[in-house]
C-alpha positions in Angstrom: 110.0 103.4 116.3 107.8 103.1 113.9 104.6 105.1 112.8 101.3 104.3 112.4 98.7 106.0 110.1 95.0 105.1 110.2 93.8 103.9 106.6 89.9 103.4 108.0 87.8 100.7 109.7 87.3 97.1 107.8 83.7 98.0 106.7 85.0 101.2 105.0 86.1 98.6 102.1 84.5 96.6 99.9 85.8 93.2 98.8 87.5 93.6 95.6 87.3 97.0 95.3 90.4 98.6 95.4 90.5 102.2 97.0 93.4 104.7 97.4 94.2 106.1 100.5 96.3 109.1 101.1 97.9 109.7 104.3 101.4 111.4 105.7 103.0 108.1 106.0 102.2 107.9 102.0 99.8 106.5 99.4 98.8 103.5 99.2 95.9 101.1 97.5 94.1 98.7 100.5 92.5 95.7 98.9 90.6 92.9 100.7 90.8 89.6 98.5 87.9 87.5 98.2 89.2 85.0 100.7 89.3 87.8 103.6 93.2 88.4 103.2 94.1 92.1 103.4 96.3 94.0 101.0 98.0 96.9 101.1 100.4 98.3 98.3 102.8 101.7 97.8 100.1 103.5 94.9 102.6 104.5 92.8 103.3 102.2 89.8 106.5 100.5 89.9 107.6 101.5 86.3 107.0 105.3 86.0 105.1 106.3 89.3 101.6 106.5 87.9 99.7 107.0 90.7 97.4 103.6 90.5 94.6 104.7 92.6 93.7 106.7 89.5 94.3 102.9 87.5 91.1 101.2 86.0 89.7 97.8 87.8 87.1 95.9 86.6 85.1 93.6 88.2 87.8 91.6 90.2 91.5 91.5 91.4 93.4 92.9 88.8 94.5 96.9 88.1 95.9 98.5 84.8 98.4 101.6 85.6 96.8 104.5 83.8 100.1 106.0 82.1 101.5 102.7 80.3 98.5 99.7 81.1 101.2 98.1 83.1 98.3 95.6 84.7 99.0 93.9 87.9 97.1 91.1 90.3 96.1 93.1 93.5 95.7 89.7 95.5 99.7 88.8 95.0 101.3 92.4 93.4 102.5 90.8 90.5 103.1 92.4 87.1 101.1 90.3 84.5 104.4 90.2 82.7 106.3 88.1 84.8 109.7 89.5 83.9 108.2 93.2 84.9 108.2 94.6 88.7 105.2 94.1 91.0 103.2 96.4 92.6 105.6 97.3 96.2 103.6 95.9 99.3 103.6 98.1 102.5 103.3 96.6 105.9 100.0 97.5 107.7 98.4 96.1 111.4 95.0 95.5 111.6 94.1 96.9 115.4 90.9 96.7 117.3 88.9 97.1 114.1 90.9 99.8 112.3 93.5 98.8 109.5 96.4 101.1 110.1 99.8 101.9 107.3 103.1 101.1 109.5 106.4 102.8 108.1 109.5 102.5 109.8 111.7 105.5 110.1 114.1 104.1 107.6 111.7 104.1 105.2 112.3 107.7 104.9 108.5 108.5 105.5 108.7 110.2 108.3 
């Protein structure tokens, strides 16, 4: 069955903003696009496990991996490379107006 783990309410977030959220299910980056669409992504980057909540974002979608500047588009996950690995999404509910991480046991999270 699969666990859930409270990331915050919607108006904890800013649009475009990414923020980092650590919880026992993992870590993960929550990202509301500006078209409303929620995203949530694994925070570790996909190439050396930078952790990318500690990644720089200017003003707008995209994220650069502190370790190697691996830079990634936080509305799809994509790599800017396009033959490199995107960032790993991570299923989430939003639930009477609290967005909450879902892992399922075979994740190995639990």
């Amino acid at each position: 069955m699969p666990q859930r783990y409270m990331l915050g309410s919607p108006k904890d977030f800013q649009e475009e903003v990414p923020q980092y959220c650590s919880t026992e299910g993992g870590d993960v980056l929550v990202f509301l696009t500006e078209t409303g669409e929620w995203k949530v992504y694994d925070a570790a980057c996909p190439h050396a496990g930078a952790m990318m909540g500690f990644g720089y974002c200017g003003k707008g979608h995209i994220i650069t991996c502190p370790l190697h500047a691996w830079r990634f588009d936080l509305r799809t996950g994509d790599n800017l490379h396009p033959r490199l690995y995107g960032l790993t999404p991570r299923k989430f509910v939003l639930e009477e107006d609290v967005l909450y991480l879902v892992v399922e046991e075979e994740e190995g999270k639990i």
